[in-house]
KOLDOVO-485881 format. One record per atom (N, C-alpha, C, O, CB): x, y, z; residue in one letter. Coordinates in steps of 0.02 Angstrom, whole numbers, plus 50000, padded with zeros to 5 digits. Glycine has a CB too. Layout:
REM residues N
XYZA
...
This chain:
REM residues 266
547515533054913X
547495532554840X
547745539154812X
547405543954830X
546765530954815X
548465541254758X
548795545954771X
548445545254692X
548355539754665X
549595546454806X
548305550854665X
548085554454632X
548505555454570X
548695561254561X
547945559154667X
548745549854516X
549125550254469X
548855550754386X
549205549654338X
549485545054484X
548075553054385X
547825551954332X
547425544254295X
546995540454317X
548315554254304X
547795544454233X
547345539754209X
547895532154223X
548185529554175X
547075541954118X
547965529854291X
548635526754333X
548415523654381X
547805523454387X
549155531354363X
548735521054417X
548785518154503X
549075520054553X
548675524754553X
549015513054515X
549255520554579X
549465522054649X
549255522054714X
549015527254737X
549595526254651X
549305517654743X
549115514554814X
549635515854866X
550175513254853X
549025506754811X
549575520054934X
550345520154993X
549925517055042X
549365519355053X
550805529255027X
550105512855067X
549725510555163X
550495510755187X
551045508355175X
549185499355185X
550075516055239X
550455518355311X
550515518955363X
550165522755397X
550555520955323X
551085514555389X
550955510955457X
550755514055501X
550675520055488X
551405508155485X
550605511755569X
550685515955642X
551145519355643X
551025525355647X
550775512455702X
551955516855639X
552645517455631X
552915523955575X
553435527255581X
552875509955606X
552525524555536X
552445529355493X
553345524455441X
553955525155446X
552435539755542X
552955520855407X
553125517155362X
552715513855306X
552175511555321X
553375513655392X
552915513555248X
552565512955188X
552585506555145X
553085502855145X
552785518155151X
551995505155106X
551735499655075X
551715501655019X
551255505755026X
551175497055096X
551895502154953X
551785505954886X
551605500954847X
551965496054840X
552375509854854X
550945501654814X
550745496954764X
550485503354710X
550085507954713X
550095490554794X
550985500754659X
550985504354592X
551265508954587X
551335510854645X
550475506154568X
551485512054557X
551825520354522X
551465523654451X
551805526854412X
552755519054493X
551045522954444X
550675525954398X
550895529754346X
551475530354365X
550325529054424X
550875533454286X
551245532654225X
551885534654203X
552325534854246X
550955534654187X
551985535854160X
552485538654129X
552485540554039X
552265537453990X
552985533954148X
552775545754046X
552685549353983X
553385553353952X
553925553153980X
552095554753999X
553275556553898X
554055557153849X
554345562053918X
553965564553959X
554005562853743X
554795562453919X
555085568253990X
555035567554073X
555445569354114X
554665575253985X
554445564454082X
554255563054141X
554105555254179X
554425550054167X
553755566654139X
553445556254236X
553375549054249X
552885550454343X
553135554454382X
554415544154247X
552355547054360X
552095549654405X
552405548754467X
552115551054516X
551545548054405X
553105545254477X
553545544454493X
553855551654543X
553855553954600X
553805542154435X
554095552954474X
554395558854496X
553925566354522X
554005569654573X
554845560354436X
553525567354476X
552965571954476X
552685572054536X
552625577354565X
552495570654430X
552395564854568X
551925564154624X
552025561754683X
551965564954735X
551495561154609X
552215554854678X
552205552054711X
552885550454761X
552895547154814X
551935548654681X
553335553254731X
553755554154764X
553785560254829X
553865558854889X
554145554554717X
553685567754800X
553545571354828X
552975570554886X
553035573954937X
553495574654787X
552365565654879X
551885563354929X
552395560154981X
552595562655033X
551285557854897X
552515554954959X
552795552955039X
553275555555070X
553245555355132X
553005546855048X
553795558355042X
554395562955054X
554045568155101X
554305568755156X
554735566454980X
553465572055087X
553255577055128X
553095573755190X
553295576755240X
552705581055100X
552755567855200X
552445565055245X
553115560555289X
552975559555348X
551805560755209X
553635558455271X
554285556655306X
554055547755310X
553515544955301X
554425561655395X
554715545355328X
554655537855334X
554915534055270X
554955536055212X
553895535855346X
555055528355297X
555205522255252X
554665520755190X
554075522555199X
555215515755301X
554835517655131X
554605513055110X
554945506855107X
555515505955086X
554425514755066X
554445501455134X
554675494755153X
554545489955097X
554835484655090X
554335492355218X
554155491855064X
553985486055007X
553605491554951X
553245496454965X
553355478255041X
553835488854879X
553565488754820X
553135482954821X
553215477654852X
554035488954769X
552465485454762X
552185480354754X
551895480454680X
551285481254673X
551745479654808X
552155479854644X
551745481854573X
551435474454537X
551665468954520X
552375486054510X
550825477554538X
550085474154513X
550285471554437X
550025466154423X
549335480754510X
550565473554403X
550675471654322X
550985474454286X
550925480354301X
550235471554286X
551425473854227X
551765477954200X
551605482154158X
552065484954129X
552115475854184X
550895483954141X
550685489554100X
550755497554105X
550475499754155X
550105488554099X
551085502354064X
551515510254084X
551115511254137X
551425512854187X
551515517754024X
550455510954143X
549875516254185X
550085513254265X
549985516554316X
548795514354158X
550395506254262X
550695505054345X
551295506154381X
551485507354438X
550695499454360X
551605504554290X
552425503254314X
552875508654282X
553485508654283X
552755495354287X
552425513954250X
552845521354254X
553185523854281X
553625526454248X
552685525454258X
553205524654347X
553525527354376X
553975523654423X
554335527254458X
553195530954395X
554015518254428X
554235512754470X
554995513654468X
555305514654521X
553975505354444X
555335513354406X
556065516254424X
556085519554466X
556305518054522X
556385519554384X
555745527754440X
556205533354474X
555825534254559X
555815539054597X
556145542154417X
555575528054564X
555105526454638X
555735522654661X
556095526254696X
554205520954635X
555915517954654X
556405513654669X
557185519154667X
557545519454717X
556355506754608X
557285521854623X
557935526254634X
557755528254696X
557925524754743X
558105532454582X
557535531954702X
557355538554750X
556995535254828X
556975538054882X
556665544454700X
556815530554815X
556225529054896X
556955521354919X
557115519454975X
554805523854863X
557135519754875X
557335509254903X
557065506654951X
557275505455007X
558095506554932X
556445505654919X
556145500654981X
556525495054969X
556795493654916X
555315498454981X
556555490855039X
556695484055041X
556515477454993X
556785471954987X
556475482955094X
556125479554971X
555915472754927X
555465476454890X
555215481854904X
555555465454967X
555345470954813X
555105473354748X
554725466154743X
555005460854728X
555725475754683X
553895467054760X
553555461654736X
553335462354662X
553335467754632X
552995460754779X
553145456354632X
552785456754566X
552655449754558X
552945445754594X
553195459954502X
552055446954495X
551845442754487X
552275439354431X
552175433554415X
551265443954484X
552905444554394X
553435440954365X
553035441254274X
553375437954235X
553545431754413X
552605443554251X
552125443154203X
552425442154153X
552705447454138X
551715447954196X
552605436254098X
553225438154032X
552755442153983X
552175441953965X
553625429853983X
553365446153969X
553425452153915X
553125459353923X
552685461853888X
553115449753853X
553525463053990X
553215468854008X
553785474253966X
554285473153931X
553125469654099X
553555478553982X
553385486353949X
554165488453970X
554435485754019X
552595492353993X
554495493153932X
555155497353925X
555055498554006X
555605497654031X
555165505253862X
554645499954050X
554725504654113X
554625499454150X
554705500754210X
554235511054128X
554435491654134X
554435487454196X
555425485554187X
555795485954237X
553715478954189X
555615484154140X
556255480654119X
556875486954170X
557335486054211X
556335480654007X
556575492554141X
556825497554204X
556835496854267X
557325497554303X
556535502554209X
556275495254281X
556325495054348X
556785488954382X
557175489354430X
555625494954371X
556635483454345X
556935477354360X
557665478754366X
558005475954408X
556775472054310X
557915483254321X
558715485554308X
558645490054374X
559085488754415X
558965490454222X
558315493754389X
558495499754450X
558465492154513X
558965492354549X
557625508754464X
558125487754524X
558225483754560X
558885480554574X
559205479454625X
557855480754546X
558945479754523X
559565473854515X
560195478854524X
560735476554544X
559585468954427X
560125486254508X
561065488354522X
560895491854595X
561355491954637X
561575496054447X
560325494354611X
560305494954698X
560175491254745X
560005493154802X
559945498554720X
560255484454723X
560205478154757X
559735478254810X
559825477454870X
560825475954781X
559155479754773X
558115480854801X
557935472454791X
557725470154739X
557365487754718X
558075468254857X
557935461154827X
557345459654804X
556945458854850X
558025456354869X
557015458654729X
556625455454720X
556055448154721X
556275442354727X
556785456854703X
555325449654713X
555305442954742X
554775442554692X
554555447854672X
555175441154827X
554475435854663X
553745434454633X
553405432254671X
553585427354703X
553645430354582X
552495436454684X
552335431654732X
551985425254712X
552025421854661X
551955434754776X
551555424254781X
551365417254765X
550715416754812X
550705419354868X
552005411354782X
550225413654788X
549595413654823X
549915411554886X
550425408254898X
548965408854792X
549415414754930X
549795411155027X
550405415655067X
550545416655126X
550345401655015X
550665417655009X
551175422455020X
550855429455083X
550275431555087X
551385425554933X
551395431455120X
551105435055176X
551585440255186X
552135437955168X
550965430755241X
551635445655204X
551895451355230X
551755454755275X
551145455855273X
551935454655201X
552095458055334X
551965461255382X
552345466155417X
552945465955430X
551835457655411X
551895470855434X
552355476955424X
551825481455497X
551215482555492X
552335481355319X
552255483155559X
552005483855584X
551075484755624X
550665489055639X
552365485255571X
551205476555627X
550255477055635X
550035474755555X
549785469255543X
549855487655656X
550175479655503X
549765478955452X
550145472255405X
550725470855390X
549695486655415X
549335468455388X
549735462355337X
549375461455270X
548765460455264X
549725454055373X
549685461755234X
549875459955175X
549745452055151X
550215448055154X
550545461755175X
549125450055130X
549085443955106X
549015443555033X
548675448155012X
548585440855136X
549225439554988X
549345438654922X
548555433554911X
548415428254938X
550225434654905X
548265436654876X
547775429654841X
547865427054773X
547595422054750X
546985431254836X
548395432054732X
548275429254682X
549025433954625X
549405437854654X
547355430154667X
549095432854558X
549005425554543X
549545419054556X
550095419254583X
548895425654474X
549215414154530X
550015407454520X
550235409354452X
550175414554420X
549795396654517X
550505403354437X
550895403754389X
550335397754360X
550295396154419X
551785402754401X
550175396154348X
549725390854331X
549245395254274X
549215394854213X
549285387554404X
548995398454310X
548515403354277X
548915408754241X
548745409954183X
548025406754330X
549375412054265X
549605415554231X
550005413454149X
550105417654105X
549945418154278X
550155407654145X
550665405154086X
550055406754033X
550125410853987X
551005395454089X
549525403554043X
548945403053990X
548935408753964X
548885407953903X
548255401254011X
548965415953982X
548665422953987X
549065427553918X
549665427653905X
548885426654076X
548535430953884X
549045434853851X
548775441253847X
548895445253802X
549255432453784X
548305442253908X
548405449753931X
548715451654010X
548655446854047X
547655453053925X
548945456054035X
549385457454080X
548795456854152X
548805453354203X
549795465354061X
548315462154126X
547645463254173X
547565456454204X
547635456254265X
546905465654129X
547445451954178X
547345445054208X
547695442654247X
547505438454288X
547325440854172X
548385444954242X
548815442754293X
548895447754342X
549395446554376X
549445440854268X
548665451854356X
548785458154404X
548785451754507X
548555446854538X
547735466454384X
549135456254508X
549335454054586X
548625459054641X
548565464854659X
550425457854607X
548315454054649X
548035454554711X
547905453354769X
547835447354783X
547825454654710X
547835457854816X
548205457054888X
547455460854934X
547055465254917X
549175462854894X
547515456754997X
547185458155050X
547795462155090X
548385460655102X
546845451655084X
547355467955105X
547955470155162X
547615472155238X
547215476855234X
548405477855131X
547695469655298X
547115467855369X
547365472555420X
547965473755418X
547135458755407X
547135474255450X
547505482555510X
546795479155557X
546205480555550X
547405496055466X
547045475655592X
546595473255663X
546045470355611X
546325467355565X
546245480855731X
545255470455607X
544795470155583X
544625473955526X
544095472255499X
544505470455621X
544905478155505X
544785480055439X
545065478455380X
545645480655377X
544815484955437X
544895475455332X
545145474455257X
545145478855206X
544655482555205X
544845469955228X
545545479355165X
545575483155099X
545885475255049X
546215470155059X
546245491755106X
545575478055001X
545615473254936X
545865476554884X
545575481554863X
544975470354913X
546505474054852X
546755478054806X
546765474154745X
547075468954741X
547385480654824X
546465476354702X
546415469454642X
546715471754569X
546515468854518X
545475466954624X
547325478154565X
547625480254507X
546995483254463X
546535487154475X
548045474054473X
547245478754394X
546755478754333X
546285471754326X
546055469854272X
547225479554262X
546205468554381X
546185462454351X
545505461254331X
545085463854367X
546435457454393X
545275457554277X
544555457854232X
544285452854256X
544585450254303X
544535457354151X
543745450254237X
543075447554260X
543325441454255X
543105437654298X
542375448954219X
543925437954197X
544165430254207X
544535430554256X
544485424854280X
544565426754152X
545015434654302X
545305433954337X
544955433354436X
545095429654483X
545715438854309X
544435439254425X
544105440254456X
543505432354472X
543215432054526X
543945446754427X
543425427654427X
543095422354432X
543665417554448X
543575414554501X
542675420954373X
544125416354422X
544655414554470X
544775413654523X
544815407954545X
544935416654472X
544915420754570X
544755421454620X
544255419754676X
544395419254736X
544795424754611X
543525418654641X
543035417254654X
542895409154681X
542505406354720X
542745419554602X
543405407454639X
543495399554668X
543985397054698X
543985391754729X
543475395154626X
544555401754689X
545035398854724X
545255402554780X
545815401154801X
545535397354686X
544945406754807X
544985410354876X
544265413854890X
544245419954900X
545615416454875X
543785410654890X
543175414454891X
542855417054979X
542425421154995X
542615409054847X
543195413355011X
543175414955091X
543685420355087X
543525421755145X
543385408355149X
544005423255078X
544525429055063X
544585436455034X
545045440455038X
544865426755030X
543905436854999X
543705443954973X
543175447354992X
542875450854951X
543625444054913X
543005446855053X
542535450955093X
543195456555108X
543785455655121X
542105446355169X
542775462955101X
543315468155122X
542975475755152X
542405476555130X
543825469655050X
543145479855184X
543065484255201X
542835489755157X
542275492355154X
543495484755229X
543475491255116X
543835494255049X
544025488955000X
544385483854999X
544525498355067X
543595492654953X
543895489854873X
544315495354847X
544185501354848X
543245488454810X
544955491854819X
545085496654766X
544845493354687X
545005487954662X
545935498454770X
544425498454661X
544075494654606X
544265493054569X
544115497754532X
543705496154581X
544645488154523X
544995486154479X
544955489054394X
544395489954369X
544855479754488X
545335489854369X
545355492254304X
545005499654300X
544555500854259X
545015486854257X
545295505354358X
544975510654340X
543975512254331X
543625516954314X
545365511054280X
543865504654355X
543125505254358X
542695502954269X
542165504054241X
542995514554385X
543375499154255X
542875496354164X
542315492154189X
542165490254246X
543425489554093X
542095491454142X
541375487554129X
541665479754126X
541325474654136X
540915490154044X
542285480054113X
542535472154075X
542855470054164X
543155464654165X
543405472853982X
542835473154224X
542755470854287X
542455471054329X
541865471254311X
542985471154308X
542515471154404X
541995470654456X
541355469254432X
540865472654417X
541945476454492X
541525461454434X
540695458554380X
540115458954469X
540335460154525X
540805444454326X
539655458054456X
539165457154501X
539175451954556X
539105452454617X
538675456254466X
539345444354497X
539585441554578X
540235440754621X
540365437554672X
539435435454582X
540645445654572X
541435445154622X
541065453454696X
541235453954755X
542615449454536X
540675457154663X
540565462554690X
540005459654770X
539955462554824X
540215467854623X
539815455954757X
539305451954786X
539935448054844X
539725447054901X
538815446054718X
540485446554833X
540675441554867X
541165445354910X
541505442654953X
540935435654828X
541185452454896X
541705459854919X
541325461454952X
541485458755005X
541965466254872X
540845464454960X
540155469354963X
540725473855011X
540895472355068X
539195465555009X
540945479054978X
541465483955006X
541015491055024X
540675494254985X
542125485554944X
541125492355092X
540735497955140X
541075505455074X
540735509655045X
541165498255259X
541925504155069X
542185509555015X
542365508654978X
542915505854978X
542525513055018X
542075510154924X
542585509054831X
542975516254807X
542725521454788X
541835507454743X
543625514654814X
544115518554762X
544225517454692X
544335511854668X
544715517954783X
544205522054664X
544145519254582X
544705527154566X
544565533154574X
542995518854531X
545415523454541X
545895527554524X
545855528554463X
546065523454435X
546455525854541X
545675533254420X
545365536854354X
545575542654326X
545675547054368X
544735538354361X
545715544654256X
546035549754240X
545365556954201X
545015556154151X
546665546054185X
545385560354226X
544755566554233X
544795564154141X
545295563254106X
545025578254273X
543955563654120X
543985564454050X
544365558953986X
544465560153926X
544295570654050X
544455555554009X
544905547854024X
544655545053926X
544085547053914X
544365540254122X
544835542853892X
544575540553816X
544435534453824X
544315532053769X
545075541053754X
544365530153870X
543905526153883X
543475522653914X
543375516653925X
543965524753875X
543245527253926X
542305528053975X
542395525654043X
541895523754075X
541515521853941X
543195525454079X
543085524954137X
542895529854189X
542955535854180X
543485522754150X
542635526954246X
542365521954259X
541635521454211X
541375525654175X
542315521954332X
541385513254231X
540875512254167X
540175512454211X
540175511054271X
541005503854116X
539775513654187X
539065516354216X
538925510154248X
538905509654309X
538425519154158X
538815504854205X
538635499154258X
538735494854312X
538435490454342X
538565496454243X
539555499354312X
540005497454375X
539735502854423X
539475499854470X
540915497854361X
539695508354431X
539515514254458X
538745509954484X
538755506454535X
539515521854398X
538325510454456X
537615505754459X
537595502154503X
537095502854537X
537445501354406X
538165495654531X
538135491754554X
538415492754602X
538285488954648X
538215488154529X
538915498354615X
539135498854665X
538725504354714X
538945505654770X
539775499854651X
538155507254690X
537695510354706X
537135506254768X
536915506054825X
537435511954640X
537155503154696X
536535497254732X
536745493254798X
536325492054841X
536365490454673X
537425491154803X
537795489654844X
537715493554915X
537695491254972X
538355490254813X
537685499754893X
537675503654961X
538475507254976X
538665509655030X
537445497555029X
538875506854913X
539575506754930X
539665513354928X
539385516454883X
540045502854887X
540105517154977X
540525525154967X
540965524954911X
541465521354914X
541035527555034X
540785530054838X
541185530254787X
541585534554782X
541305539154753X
540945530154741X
542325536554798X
542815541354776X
543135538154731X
543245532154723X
543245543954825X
543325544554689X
543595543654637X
544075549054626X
543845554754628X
543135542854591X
544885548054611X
545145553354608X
545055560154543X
545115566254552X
545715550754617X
544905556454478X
544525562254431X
544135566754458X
544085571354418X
544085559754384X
543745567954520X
543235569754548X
543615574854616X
543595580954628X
542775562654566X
543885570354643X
544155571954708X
544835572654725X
544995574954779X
543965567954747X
545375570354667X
545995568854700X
546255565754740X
545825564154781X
546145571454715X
546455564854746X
547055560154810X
546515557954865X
546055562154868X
547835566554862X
546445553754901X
546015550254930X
546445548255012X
547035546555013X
545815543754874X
546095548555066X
546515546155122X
545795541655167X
545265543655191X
546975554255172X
546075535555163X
545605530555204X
545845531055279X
546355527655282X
545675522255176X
545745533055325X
546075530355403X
545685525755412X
545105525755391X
546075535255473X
546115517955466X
545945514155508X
546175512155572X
546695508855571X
545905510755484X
545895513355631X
546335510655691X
546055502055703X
545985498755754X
546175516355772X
545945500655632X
545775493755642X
545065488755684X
544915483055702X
546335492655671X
544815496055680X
543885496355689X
543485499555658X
542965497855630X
543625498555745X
543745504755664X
543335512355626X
543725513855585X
544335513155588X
543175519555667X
543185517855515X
543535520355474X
543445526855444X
542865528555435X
543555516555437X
543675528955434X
543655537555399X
543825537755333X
544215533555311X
544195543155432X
543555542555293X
543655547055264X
544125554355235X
543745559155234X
543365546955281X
544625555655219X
544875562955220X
544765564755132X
545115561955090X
545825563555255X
544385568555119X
544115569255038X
544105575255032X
543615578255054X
543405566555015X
544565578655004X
544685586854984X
544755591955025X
544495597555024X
544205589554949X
545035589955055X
545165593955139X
544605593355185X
544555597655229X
545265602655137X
544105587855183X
543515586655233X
543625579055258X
543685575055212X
542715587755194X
543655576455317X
543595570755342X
542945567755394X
542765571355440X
544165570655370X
542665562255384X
542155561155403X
542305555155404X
542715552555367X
541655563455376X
541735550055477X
542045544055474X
541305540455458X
540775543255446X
542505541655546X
541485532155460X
540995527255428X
540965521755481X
541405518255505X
541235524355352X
540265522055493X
540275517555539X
540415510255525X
540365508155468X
539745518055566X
540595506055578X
540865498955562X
540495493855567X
540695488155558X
541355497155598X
539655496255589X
539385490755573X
538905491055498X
538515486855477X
538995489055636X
539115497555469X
538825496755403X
539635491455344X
539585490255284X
538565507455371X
540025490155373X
540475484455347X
540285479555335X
540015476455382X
540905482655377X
540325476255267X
539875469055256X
540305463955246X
540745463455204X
539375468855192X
540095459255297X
540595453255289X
540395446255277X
540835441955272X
540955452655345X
C-alpha cells in the first residue's frame, strides 16, 4: 500500500519480481502521485508492470494513471468502464489508446494470473452499474490469492455495493487482508460485509488530517472488535504485506514482524 495521501495505491509483487498496480492516487495543478511516488517506488525496486487496474474514475484513483501508464506500459489497462469520469480518467484512456496499452472492462468471473498470483474480479457488472450515479458504487473489486492467502481489494465501494456483493459472491470475501474501502468512511465496511471478510489485516489508505473524518471511528470500532491488524498510511506510510502463500508479515516503518496463519479467519 504505497503511500499517496488522501488516494490509492495498491502494487502486488510477484515471485518474478513483476507488478499488479491498482490505482494511482491523485493529482493536482502541476503534479500527480504518479509522478511524485509511485513511479519512483517501483522503478527503485526494478521489474515489469503487467497490469493496470483502476477501481473507479474519481482524481484520488485515477490521478496519476496517465503519467503511470506513460512511464511504467503495463500490458493491459483494466477498469469497470464507469460513464462520465474525471479529466484524468479520459487521459488515461488517451495515454492508452496512442501507446497501444490494450484495454479491457472487467466482468464478474473474470480472472488474471500472473506468476502464481491470481487476480479474481467479483465485481461490478454492468447491470448494476447502469443504475448508479455515484462512481464509489461501481468501484472494481478484486480477490487477489498467492497459494492460501487472500487480499480483498474493494476501491471506494459503499455499503450498497458492498451488499451487493454480499449476495452475489458471498462465498468469495473471506480474506486474509482487507484493503478497507473508501479510505475507512463510515458510509462503508458495514458490519455484515465486515463479518463475511473477518480480515486477520486491514489497510486503510488515508490522507494525515484528511477534511473528512477519515477513517471513521465506527469503522476503526469494528475492526477492533474484529481482532483485525490496523495500518494506516496517515500514521505509518507506505505499508509492505509479505506472503509465501501461508504466512504473513508485516514491514511497518522500517520494522517487520510476522502474523500467524492460524489467527486468519475463514
Amino acid at each position: 500500500m504505497i503511500d499517496v495521501g488522501q488516494g490509492d495505491a495498491l502494487a502486488v509483487r510477484t515471485p518474478a519480481n513483476r507488478w499488479i498496480l491498482f490505482d494511482a492516487g491523485r493529482v493536482w495543478r502541476g503534479g500527480d502521485a504518479g509522478r511524485s511516488t509511485i513511479i519512483p517506488y517501483i522503478r527503485r525496486r526494478g521489474g515489469s508492470v503487467e497490469a493496470f487496474v483502476l477501481s473507479h474514475p474519481h482524481d484520488d484513483h485515477v490521478g496519476g494513471a496517465a503519467t503511470v501508464l506513460e512511464a511504467l506500459r503495463p500490458r493491459l489497462y483494466l477498469d469497470a468502464a464507469y460513464a462520465g469520469g474525471s479529466d484524468a480518467y479520459r487521459a488515461s484512456l488517451a495515454v492508452a489508446l496512442q501507446r497501444e496499452i490494450p484495454w479491457r472492462r472487467v466482468h464478474p468471473g473474470d480472472s488474471l494470473g500472473v506468476d502464481g498470483v491470481v487476480v479474481r474480479i467479483l465485481g461490478p457488472d454492468s447491470t448494476w452499474t447502469a443504475a448508479l450515479d455515484d462512481a464509489n458504487d461501481a468501484s472494481v473489486v478484486v480477490l487477489v490469492e498467492y497459494g492460501d492467502v487472500r487480499f480483498l481489494l474493494t476501491g471506494d465501494a459503499e455499503n450498497a455495493e458492498e451488499s451487493w456483493l454480499l449476495q452475489s459472491a458471498p462465498q468469495s470475501l473471506a480474506a486474509d487482508v482487507l484493503k478497507v474501502a473508501h479510505h475507512g468512511s463510515r458510509t462503508s465496511t458495514s458490519p455484515a460485509f465486515l463479518a463475511a471478510v473477518r480480515p486477520r489485516i486491514a489497510l486503510i489508505s488515508v490522507g494525515a488530517g484528511n477534511s473528512y473524518g477519515h477513517p471513521g471511528a465506527r469503522v476503526l470500532d469494528d475492526l477492533a472488535a474484529q481482532g483485525s491488524v490496523v495500518v494506516r498510511t496517515d500514521r505509518s506510510g507506505s505499508v509492505i504485506v509479505r506472503t509465501d502463500g501461508r504466512r504473513l508479515s508485516l514491514d511497518v516503518e522500517g520494522n517487520s514482524w510476522p502474523l500467524s496463519r492460524d489467527s486468519a479467519r475463514r
